[in-house]
C-alpha positions in Angstrom: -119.0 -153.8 47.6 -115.7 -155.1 49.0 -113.0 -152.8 47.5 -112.9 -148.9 47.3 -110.5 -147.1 45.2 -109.5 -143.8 46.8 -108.0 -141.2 44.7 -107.5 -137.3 43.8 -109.4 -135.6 41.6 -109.1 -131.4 41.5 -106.8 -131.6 44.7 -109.6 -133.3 46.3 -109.6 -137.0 48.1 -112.4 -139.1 46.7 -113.7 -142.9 46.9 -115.6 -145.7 45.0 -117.3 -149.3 45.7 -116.4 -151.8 43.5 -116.9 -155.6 43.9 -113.7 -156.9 42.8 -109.9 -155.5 43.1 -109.8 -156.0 39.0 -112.7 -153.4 38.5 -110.9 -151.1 41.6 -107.6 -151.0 40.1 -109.1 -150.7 35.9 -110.8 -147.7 37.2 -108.1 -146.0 39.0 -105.3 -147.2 35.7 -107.5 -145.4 33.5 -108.6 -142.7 35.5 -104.7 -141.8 35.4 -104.0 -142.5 31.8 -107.1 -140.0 30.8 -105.6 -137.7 33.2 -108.2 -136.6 35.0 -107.5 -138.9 38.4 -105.0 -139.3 40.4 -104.8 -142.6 41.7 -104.2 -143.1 45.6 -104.5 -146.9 46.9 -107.1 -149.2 47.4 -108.7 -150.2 50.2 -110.1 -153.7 51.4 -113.4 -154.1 53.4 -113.3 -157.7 54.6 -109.2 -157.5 55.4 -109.2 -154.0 56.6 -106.4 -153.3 54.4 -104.8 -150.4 52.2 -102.7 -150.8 49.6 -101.2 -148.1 47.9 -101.5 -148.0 44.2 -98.9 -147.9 41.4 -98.7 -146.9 38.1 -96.0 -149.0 35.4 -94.1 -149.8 38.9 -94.0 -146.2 39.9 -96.2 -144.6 43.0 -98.1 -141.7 41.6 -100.0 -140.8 44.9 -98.9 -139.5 48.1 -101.5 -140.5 50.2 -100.2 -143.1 53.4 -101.8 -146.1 54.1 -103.7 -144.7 57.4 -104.8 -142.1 54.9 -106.2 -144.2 52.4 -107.8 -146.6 55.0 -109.4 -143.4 56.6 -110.7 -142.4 53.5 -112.6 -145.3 52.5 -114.2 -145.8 56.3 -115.2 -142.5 55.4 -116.9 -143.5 51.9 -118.5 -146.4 53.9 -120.0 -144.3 56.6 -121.9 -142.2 54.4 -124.1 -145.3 53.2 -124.6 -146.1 57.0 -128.0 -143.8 57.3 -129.4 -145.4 53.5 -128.6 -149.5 54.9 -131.9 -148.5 57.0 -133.8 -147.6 54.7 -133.6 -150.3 52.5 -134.9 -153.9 53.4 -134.8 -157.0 51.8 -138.1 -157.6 51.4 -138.0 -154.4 49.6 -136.1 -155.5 46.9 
């Protein structure tokens, strides 16, 4: 997981891992076009860097760029506690 797509959903700021920025940024298009998301930015593990997202050229979130970044860190400190548990070997 090197991308995480931080947006809204019921005036609440959520996040999600995905491997590539196309899969990040279909997720977060569509989640807006269904209306049931509403996108933020995207944030970038390896580069530590937030981009905010935009929709047909327009911004649709309001989240800044320190938000979005804090977000994500966020997202990836809750699978801190679960890296220990799981082993190579166990897979």
């Amino acid at each position: 997981m090197r991308f995480i797509a931080v947006f809204k959903q019921h005036q609440m700021a959520c996040s999600l891992g995905f491997d590539s920025l196309v899969d990040a940024l279909d997720f977060l298009f569509w989640g807006y076009e269904d209306h049931e998301l509403m996108p933020q930015g995207v944030y970038d593990l390896f580069t530590d860097k937030a981009t905010v997202y935009d929709h047909a050229g327009q911004f649709v979130g309001g989240l800044s760029l320190e938000a979005i970044r804090t977000i994500a860190k966020e997202y990836l400190n809750t699978f801190k506690p679960l890296a220990n548990l799981i082993r190579l070997s166990d897979v």
